[in-house]
C-alpha positions as CSV (number, residue, x, y, z in Angstrom):
1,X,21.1,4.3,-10.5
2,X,24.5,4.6,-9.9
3,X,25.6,6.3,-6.9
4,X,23.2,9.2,-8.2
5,X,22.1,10.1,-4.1
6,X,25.0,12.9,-3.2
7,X,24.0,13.5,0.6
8,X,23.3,17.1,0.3
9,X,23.3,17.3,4.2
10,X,26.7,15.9,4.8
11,X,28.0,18.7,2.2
12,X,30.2,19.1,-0.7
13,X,32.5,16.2,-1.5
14,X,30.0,13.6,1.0
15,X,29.3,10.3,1.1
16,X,27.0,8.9,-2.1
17,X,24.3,5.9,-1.8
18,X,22.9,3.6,-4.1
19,X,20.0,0.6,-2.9
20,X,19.8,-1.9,-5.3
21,X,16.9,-4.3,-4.2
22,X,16.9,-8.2,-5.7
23,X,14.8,-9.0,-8.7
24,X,11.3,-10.0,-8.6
25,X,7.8,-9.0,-6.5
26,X,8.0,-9.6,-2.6
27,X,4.9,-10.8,-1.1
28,X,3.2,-9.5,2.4
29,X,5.5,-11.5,5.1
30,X,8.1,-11.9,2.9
31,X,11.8,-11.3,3.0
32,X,13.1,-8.1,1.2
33,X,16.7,-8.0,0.3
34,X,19.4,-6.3,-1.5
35,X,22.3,-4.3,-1.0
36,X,23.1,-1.2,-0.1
37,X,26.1,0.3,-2.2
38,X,28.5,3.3,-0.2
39,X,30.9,5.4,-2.0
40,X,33.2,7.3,-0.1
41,X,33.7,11.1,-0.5
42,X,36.5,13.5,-0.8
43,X,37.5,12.4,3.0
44,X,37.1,9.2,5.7
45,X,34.0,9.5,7.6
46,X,32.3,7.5,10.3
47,X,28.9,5.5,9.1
48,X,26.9,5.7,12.3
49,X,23.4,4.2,11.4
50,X,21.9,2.8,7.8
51,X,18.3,2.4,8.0
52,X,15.5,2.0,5.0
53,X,12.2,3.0,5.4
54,X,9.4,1.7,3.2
55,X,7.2,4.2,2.1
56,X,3.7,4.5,0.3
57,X,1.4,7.2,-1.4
58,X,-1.5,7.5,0.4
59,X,-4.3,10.9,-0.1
60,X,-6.0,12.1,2.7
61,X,-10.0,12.7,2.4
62,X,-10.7,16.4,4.8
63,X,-13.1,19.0,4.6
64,X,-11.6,21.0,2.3
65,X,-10.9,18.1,-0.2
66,X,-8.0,15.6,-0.6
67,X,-4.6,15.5,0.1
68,X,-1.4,13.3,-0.6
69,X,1.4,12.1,1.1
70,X,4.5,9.4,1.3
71,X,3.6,8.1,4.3
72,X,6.7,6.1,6.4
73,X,4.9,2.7,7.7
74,X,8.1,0.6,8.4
75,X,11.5,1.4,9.6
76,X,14.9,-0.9,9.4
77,X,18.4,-0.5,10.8
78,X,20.8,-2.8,8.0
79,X,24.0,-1.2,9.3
80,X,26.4,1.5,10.7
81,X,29.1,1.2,12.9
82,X,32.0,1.4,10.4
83,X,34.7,4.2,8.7
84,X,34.2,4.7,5.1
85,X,37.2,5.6,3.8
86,X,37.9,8.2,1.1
87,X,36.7,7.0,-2.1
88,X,36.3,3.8,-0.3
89,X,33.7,1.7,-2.3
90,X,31.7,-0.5,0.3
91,X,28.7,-2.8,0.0
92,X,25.9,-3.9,2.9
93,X,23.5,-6.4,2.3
94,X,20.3,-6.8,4.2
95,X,17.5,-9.1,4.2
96,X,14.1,-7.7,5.9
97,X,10.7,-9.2,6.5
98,X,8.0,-6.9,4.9
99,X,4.9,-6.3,7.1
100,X,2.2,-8.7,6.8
101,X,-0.5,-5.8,5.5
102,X,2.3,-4.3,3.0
103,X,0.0,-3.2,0.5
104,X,-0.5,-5.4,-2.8
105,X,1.1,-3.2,-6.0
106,X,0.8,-5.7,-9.0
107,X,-0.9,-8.7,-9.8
108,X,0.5,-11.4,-12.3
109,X,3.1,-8.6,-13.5
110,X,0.7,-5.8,-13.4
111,X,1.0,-2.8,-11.7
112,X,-2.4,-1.9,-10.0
113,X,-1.5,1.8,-9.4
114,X,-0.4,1.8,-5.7
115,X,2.7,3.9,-5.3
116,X,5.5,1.9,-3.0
117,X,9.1,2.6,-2.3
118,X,12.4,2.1,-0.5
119,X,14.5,4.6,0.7
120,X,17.4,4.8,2.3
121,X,18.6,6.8,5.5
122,X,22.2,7.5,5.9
123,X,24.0,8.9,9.4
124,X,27.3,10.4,9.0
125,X,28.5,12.0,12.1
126,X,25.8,13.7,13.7
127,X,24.3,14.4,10.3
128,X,21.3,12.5,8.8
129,X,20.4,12.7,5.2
130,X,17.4,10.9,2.8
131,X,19.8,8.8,-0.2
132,X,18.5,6.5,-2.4
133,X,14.7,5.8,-3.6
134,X,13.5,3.0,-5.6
135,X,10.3,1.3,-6.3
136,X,8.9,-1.8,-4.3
137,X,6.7,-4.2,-6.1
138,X,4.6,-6.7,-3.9
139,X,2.6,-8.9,-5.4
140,X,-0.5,-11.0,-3.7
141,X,-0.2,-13.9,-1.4
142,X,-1.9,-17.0,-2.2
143,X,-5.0,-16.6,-1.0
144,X,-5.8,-13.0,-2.0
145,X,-4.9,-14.3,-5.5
146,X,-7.0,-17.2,-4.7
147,X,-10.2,-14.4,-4.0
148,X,-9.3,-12.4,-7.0
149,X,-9.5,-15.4,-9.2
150,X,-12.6,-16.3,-8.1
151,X,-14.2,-12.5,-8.2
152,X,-12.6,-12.7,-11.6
153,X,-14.7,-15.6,-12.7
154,X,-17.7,-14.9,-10.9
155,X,-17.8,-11.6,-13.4
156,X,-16.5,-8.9,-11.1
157,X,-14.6,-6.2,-12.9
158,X,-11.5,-4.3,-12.3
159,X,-12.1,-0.6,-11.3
160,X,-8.9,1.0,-9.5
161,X,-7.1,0.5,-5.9
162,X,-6.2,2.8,-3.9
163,X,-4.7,3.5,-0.4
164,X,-7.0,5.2,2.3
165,X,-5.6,6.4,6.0
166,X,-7.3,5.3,8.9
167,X,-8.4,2.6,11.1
168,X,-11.2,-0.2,10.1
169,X,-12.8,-0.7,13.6
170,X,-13.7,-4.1,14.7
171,X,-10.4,-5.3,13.0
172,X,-7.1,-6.6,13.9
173,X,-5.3,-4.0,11.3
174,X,-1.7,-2.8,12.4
175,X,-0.9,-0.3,9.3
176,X,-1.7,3.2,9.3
177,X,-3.7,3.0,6.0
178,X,-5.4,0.2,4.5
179,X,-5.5,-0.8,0.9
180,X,-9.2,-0.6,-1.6
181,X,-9.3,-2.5,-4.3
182,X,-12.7,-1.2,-6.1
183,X,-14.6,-3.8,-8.1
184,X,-17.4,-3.3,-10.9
185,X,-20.3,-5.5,-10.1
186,X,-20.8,-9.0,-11.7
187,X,-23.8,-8.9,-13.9
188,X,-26.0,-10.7,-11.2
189,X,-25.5,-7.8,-8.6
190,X,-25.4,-5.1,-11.1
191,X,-29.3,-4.4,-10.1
192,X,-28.6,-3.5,-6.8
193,X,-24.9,-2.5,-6.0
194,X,-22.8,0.7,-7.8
195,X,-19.2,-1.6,-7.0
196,X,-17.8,-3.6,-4.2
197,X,-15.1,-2.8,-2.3
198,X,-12.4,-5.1,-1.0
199,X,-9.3,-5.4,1.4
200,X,-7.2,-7.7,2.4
201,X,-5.7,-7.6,6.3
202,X,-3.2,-10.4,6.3
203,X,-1.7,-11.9,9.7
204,X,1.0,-14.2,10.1
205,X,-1.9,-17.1,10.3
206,X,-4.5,-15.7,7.7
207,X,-6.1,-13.6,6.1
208,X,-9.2,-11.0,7.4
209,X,-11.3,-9.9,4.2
210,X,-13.4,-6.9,4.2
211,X,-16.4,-6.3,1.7
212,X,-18.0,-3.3,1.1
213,X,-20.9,-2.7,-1.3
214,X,-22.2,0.9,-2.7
215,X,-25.4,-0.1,-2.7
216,X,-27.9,1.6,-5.3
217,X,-31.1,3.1,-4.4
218,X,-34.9,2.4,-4.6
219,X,-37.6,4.9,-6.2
220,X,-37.8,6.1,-2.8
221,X,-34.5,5.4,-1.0
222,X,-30.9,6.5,-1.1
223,X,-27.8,4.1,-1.8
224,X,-26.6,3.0,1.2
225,X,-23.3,0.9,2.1
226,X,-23.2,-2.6,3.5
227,X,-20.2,-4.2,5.0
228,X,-19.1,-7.4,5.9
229,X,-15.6,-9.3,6.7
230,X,-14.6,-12.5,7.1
231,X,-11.9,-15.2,8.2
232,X,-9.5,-17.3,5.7
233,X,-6.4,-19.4,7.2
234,X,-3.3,-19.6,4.3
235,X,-3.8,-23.0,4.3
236,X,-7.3,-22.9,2.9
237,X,-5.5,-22.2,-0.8
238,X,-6.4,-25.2,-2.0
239,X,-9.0,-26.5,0.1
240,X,-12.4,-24.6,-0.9
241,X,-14.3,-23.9,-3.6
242,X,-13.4,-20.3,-3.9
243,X,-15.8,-19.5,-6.4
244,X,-19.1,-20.6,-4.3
245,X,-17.0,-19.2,-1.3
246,X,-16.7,-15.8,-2.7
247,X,-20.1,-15.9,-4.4
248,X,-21.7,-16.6,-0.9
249,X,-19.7,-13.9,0.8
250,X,-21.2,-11.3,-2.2
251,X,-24.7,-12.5,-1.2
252,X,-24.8,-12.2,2.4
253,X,-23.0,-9.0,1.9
254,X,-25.8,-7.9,-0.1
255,X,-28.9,-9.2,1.4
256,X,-27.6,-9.0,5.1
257,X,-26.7,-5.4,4.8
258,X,-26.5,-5.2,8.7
259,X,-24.6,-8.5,8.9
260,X,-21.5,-6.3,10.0
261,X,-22.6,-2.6,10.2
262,X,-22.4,0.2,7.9
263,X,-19.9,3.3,8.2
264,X,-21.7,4.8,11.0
265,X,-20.5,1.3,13.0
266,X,-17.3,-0.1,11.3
267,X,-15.9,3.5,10.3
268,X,-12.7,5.0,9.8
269,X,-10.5,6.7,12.4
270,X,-10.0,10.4,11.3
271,X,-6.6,10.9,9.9
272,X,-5.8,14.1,11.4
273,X,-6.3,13.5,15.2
274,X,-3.5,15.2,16.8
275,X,-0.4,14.2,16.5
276,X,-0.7,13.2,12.7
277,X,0.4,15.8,11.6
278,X,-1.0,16.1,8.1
279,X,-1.8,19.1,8.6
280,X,-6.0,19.0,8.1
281,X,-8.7,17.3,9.5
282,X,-11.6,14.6,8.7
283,X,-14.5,12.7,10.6
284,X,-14.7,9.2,9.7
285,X,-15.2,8.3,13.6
286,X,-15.4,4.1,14.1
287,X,-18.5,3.3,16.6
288,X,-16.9,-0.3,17.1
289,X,-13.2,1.7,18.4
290,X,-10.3,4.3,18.2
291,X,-8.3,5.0,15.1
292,X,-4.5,3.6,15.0
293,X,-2.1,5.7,16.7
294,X,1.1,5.1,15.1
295,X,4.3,6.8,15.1
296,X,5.2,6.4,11.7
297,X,6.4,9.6,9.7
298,X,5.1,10.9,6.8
299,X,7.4,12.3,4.0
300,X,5.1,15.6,4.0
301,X,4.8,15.0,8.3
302,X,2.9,12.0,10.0
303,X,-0.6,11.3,9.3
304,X,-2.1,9.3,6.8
305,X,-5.8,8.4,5.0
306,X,-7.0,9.2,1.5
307,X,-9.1,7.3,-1.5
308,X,-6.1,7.1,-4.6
309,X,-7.6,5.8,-7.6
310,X,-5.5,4.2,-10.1
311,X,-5.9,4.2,-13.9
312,X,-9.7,3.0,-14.1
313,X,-10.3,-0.3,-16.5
314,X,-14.6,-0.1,-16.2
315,X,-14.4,-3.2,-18.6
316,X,-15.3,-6.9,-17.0
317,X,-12.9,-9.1,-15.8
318,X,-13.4,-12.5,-17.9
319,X,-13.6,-16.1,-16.5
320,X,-10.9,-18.0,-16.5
321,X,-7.4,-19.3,-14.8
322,X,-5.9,-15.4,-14.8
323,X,-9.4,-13.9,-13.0
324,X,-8.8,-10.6,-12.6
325,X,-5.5,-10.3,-13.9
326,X,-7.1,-10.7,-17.7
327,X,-8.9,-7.8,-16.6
328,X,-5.9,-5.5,-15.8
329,X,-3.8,-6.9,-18.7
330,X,-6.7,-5.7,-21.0
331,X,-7.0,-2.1,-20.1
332,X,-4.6,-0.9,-18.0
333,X,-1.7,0.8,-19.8
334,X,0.7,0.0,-18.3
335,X,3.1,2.9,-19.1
336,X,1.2,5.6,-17.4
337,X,1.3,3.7,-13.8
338,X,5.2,3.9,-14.3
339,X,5.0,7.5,-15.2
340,X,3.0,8.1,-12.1
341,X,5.5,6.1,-10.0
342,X,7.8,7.5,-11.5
343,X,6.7,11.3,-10.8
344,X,5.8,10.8,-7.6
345,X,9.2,9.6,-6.1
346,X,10.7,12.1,-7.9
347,X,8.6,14.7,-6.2
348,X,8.6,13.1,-2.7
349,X,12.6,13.4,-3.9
350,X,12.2,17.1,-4.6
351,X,10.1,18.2,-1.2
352,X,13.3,16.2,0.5
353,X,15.7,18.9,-1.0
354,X,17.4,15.5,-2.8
355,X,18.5,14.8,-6.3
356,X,17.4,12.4,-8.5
């Protein structure tokens, strides 16, 4: 893009923007920079405040079905302050630290269907307006690639991921949403469980893993869900055997099915408790505590939960050093996750009033 974002607030003969983000997948924790380019309009005009906002597509689950959202879960200020001459070209870098539970979009190059973006707020006297938009890729941090590997070669497939609004009770979780990746079962579990469920809640010192299991049903019992969650530090990369690890989590997840709880006790906070503005509402209430209250703004309001699948594989993920990346790379097609990302950010773009 090239100074494509005419601030349509700011009128005729504004101020355009362009965010250009360095090369490369960002991991959770990690520093985000780039530049943000300015080019000045038909007159000189007073930058008061820069600011990007990292967004993500979540869907809301409700009574009446599902909705979807871009849902505002960090803010920055990278600038302002300065006069922007007519026709004045002007660059600001900025270099930003990405929350710890940003949400994982690719593994080993390949995009897992999560929606993610960057966008940029401009303040030109008085006047705010939404500029530019563009994709953030994150990849996994050590030790979630370290899990994934070993679900990989323990036989565990990949199914979709997905973002979902709402607290997970009993956890330390700061976002707004939480991230899914949904799992086919390993051959050994197929008996008993439909998939498995997994998200990561990274910290600063570690990692908290959540495990959920659709469990299948008897003759003469329903599936029910089990879930379980446990404790890795980022120094424990190379320091366990991650595949007896992980297999030993899947077993006591299975046949401890009240190890941590089940919905009823670990829960989700409902996504439209007031204030979140999403505009429906949803009972997922935690017995272990109180949804997350947050602040953040959605790009369709505030609020934010939902279950969005990405392309499904259904295949196996096979053994070996890639785990579940061989999985993705052998059926996900890759072009249709970038014609999703790209439709969405062009309709968040449209609802905005911008132009893409």
């Amino acid at each position: 893009m090239v100074f494509k974002r005419l601030l349509g607030a700011m009128g005729a003969g504004g101020p355009s923007v362009d965010t250009v983000l360095d090369g490369g997948a960002v991991a959770p924790g990690g520093i985000l920079s780039g530049q943000v380019h300015l080019q000045g309009g038909s007159a000189d005009v007073e930058i008061e405040h820069i600011g990007l906002e990292l967004i993500a597509r979540v869907e809301a689950e409700h009574e009446d079905g599902e909705s979807e959202g871009a849902v505002v879960f960090e803010r920055f200020t990278v600038g302002g302050g300065f006069r922007l001459a007519e026709q004045e070209r002007h660059s600001v870098p900025f270099s930003v630290y990405l929350p710890w539970e940003t949400p994982v979009s690719e593994l080993y190059g390949q995009p897992l269907g999560i929606v993610l973006g960057v966008r940029t707020e401009l303040a030109v006297a008085g006047a705010r307006d939404k500029g530019d938009l563009d994709p953030l890729a994150v990849r996994p941090l050590p030790v979630q690639e370290a899990v994934l590997e070993a679900l990989g070669q323990l036989g565990f497939g990949f199914r979709s991921a997905d973002l979902e609004h709402g607290h997970i009770g009993g956890t330390g979780q700061q976002l707004p949403f939480y991230q899914e990746i949904e799992l086919t079962p390993a051959p050994q579990y197929a008996h008993v469980v439909n998939e498995i469920e997994l998200t990561f809640l990274a910290t600063p010192a570690g990692m908290e893993i959540v495990l959920e299991a659709d469990k299948r049903g008897g003759l003469f019992e329903s599936g029910q869900d089990a879930l379980t969650r446990f404790m890795v530090s980022h120094h424990d990369v190379g320091a366990r055997d991650w595949n007896g690890e992980v297999d030993g989590w899947i077993r006591q997840l299975v046949e401890h099915r009240a190890s941590y709880g089940s919905h009823a006790t670990y829960g989700h906070a409902d996504p439209y408790a007031a204030g979140s503005g999403y505009g429906h509402h949803s009972a997922h209430e935690s017995g272990h505590g109180s949804g997350h209250e947050s602040g953040y703004e959605s790009g369709y309001g505030s609020g934010h939960e939902g279950h969005r699948s990405g392309p499904g594989l259904g295949t196996a993920v096979a053994a070996g050093a890639a785990g579940l990346a061989v999985g993705v790379v052998g059926g996900l097609v890759a072009a249709e996750v970038v014609d999703e990302v790209g439709d969405f950010f062009e309709g968040d773009d449209d609802e905005g009033g911008e132009e893409d």
